[in-house]
C-alpha beads as a LAMMPS data file, in Angstrom:
LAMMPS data file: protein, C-alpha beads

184 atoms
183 bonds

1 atom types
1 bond types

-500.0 500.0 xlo xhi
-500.0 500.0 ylo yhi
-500.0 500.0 zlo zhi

Masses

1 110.0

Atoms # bond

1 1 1 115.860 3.588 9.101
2 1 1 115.251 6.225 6.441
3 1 1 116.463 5.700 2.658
4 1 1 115.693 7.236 -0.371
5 1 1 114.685 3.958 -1.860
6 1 1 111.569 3.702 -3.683
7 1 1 109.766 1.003 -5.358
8 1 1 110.384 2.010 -9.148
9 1 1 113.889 2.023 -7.288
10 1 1 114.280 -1.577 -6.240
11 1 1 111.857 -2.764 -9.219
12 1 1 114.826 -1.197 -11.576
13 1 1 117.565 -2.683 -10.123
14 1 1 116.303 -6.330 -9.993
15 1 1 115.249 -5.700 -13.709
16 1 1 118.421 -5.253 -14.680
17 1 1 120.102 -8.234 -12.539
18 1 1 117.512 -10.317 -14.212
19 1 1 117.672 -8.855 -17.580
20 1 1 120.173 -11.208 -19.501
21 1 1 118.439 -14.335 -18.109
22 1 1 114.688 -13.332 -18.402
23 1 1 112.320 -13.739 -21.238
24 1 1 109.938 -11.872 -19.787
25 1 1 109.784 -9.569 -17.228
26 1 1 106.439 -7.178 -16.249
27 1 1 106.340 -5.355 -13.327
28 1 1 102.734 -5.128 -11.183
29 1 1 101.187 -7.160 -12.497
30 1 1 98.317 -9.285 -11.614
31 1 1 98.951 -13.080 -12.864
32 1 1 98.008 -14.105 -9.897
33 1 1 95.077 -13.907 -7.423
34 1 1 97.184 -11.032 -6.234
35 1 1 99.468 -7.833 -7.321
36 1 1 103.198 -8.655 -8.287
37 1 1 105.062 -6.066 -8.098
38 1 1 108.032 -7.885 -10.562
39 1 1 107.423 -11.218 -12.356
40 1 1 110.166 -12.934 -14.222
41 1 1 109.806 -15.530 -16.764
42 1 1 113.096 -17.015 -16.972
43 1 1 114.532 -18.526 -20.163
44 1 1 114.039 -21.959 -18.964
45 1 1 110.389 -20.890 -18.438
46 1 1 110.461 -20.628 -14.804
47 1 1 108.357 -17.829 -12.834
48 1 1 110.342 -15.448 -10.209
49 1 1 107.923 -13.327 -8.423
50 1 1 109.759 -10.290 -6.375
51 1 1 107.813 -8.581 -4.161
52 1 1 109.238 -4.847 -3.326
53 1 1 108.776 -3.541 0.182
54 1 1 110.150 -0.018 1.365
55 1 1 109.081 0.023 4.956
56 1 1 108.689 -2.345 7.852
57 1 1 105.081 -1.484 8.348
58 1 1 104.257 -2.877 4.530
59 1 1 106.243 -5.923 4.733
60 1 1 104.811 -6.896 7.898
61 1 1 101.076 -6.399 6.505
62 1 1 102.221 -8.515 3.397
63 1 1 101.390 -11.827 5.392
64 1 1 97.961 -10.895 5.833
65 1 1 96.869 -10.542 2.626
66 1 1 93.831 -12.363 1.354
67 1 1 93.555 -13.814 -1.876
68 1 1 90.225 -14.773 -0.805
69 1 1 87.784 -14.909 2.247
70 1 1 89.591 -18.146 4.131
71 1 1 93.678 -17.683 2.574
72 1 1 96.072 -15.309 2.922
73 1 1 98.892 -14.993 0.540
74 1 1 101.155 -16.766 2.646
75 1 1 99.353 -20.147 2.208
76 1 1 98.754 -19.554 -1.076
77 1 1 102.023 -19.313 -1.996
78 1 1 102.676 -21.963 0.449
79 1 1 100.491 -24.641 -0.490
80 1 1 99.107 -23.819 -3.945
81 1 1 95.837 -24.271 -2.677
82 1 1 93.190 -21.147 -2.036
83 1 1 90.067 -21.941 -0.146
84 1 1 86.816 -20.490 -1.275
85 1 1 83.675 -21.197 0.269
86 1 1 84.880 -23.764 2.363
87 1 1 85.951 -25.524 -0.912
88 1 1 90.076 -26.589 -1.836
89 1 1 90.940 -24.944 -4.938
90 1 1 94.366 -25.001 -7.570
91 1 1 96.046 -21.710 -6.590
92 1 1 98.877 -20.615 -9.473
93 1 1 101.567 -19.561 -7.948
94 1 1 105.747 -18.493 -8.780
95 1 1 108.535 -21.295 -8.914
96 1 1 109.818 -18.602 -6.649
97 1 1 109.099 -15.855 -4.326
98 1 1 111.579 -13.104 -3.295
99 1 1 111.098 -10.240 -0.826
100 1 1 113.284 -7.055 -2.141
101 1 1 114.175 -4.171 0.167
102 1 1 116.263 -1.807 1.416
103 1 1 119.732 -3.776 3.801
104 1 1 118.854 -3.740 7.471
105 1 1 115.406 -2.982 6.968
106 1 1 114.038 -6.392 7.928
107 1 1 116.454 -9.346 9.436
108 1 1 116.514 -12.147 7.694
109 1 1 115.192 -14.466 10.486
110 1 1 112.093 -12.299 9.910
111 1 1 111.408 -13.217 6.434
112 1 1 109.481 -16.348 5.601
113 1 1 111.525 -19.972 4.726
114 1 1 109.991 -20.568 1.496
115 1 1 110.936 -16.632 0.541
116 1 1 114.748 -15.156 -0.758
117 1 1 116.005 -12.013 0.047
118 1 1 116.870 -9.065 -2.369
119 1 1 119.297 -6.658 -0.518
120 1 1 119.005 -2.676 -2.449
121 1 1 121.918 -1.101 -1.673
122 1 1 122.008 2.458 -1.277
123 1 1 124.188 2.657 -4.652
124 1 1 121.509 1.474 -6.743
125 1 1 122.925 -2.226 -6.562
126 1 1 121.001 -4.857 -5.781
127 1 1 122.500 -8.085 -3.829
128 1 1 120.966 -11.621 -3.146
129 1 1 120.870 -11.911 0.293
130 1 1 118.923 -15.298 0.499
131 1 1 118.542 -17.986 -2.372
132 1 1 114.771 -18.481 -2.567
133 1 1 113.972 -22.320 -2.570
134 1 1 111.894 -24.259 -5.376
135 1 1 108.255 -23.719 -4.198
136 1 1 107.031 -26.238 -7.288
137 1 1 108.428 -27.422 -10.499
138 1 1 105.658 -26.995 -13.089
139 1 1 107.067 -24.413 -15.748
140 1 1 104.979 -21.403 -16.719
141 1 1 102.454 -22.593 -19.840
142 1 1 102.488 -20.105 -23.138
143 1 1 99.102 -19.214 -22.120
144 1 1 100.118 -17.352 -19.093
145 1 1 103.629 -15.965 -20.877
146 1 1 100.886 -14.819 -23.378
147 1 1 99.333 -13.209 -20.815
148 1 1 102.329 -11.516 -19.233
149 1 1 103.395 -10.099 -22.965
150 1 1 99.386 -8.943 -23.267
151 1 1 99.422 -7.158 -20.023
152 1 1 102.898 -5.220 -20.841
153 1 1 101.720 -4.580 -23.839
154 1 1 98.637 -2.270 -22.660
155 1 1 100.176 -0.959 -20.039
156 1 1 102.781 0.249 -22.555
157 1 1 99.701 1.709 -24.801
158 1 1 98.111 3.402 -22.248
159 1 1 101.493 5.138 -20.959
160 1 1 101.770 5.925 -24.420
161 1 1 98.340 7.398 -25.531
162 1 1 99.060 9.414 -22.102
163 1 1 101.706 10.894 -23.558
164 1 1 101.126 14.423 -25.834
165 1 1 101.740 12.815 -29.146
166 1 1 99.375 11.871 -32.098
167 1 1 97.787 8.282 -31.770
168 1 1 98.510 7.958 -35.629
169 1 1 101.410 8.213 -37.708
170 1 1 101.465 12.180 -39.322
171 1 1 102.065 10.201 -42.638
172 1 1 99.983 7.423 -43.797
173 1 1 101.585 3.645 -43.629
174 1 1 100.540 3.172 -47.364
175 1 1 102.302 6.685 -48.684
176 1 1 105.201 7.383 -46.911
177 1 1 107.374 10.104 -47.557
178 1 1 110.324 9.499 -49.482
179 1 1 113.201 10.560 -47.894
180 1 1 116.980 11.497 -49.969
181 1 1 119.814 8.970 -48.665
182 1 1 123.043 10.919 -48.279
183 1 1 125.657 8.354 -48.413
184 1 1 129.613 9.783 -46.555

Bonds

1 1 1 2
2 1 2 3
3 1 3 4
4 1 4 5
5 1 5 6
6 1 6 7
7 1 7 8
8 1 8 9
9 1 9 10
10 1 10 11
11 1 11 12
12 1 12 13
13 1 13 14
14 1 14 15
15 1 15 16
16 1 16 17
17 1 17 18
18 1 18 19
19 1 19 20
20 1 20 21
21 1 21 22
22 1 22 23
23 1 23 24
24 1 24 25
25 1 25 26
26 1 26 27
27 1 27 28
28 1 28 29
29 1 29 30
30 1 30 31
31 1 31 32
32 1 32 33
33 1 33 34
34 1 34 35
35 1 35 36
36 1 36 37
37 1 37 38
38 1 38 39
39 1 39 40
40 1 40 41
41 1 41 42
42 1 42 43
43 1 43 44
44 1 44 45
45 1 45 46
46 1 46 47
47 1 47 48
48 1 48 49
49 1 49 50
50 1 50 51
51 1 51 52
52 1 52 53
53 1 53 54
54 1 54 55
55 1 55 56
56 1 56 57
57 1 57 58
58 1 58 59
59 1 59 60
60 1 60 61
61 1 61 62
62 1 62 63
63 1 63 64
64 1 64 65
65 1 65 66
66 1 66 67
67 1 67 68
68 1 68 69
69 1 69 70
70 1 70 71
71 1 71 72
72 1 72 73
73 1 73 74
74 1 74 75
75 1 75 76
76 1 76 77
77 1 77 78
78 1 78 79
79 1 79 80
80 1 80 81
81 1 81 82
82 1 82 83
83 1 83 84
84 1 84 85
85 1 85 86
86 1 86 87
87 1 87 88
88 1 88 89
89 1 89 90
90 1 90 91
91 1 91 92
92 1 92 93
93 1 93 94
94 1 94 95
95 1 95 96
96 1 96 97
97 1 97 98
98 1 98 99
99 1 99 100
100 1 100 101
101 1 101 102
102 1 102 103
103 1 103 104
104 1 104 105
105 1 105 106
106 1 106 107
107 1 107 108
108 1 108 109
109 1 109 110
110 1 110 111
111 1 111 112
112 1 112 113
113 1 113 114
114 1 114 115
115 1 115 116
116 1 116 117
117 1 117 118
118 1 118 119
119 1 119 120
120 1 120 121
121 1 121 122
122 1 122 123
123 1 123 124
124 1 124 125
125 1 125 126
126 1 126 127
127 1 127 128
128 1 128 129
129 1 129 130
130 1 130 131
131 1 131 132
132 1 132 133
133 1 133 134
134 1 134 135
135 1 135 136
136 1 136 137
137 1 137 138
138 1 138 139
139 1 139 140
140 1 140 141
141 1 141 142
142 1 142 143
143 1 143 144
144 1 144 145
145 1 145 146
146 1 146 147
147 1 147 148
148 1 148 149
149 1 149 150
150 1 150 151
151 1 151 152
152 1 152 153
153 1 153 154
154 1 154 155
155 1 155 156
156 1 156 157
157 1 157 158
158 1 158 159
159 1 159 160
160 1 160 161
161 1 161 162
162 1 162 163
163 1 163 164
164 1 164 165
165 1 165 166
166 1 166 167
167 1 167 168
168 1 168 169
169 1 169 170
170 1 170 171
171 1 171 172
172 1 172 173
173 1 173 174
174 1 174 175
175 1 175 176
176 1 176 177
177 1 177 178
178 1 178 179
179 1 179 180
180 1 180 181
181 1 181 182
182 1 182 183
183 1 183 184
């Protein structure tokens, strides 16, 4: 099935269903020991990972992922646990995990238990399809919101020094120009 959806696409619309209860939210990002493509901090200081998928082909290659040698992204979002080197390790990982994507692209009894469902709508809308369960109930730490605001941050800077505009103010901070208030 062809649409004209696109990742920025679907990323957009479940920023702005999440936007009034968020505190944070930073798309791809890496918080993980993988790529998110939109994390939410709620309010309450719960994580929301949505991962965006535009084809069949990608979100069937999702669930072999590695996030090292011996565990895909699956179990670690499963279990919490990556192995490396033969050795159990503490995984981080969301409270939740969503799959976004265009209706009818997938069917639902193709998409993981432990994942929800993010319907985009050719309109722009975005609809939950499937409630996304509790995978644990440790809130994020201030350290790792830290992080989140940090890595938004720089992404923001580079788009910005990108951009064909001065990297300083044309006035300096500690003389600026005066400028006549014209009251109606």
């Amino acid at each position: 099935m062809k649409t004209n959806a696109s990742e920025w696409l679907i990323q957009r619309a479940v920023y702005h269903k999440h936007l009034s209860a968020a505190a944070v939210i930073v798309p791809n990002v890496y918080a993980y020991r993988w790529e998110s493509d939109l994390l939410i901090v709620t309010k309450a200081g719960y994580v929301k990972e949505v991962e965006v998928k535009i084809s069949k082909a990608d979100f069937m290659a999702d669930s072999r992922k590695q996030v090292s040698r011996e565990t895909t992204k699956y179990e670690a979002i499963t279990s919490g646990v990556r192995t490396y080197c033969g050795k159990p390790k503490d995984c981080k990982r969301p409270n939740r995990f969503y799959y976004a994507f265009p209706r009818d692209m997938v069917p639902l009894a193709d998409v993981p238990e432990w994942a929800g469902v993010y319907h985009w709508l050719p309109n722009g809308a975005i609809v939950e399809a499937r409630y996304a369960p509790r995978l644990h109930e440790q809130k994020a730490e201030p350290k790792f919101i830290d992080r989140l605001y940090k890595s938004a941050y720089h992404r923001y800077m580079q788009w910005w020094s990108s951009k064909d505009q001065p990297l300083l103010p044309a006035q300096p901070l500690d003389n600026p120009v005066k400028q006549d208030i014209v009251t109606p």
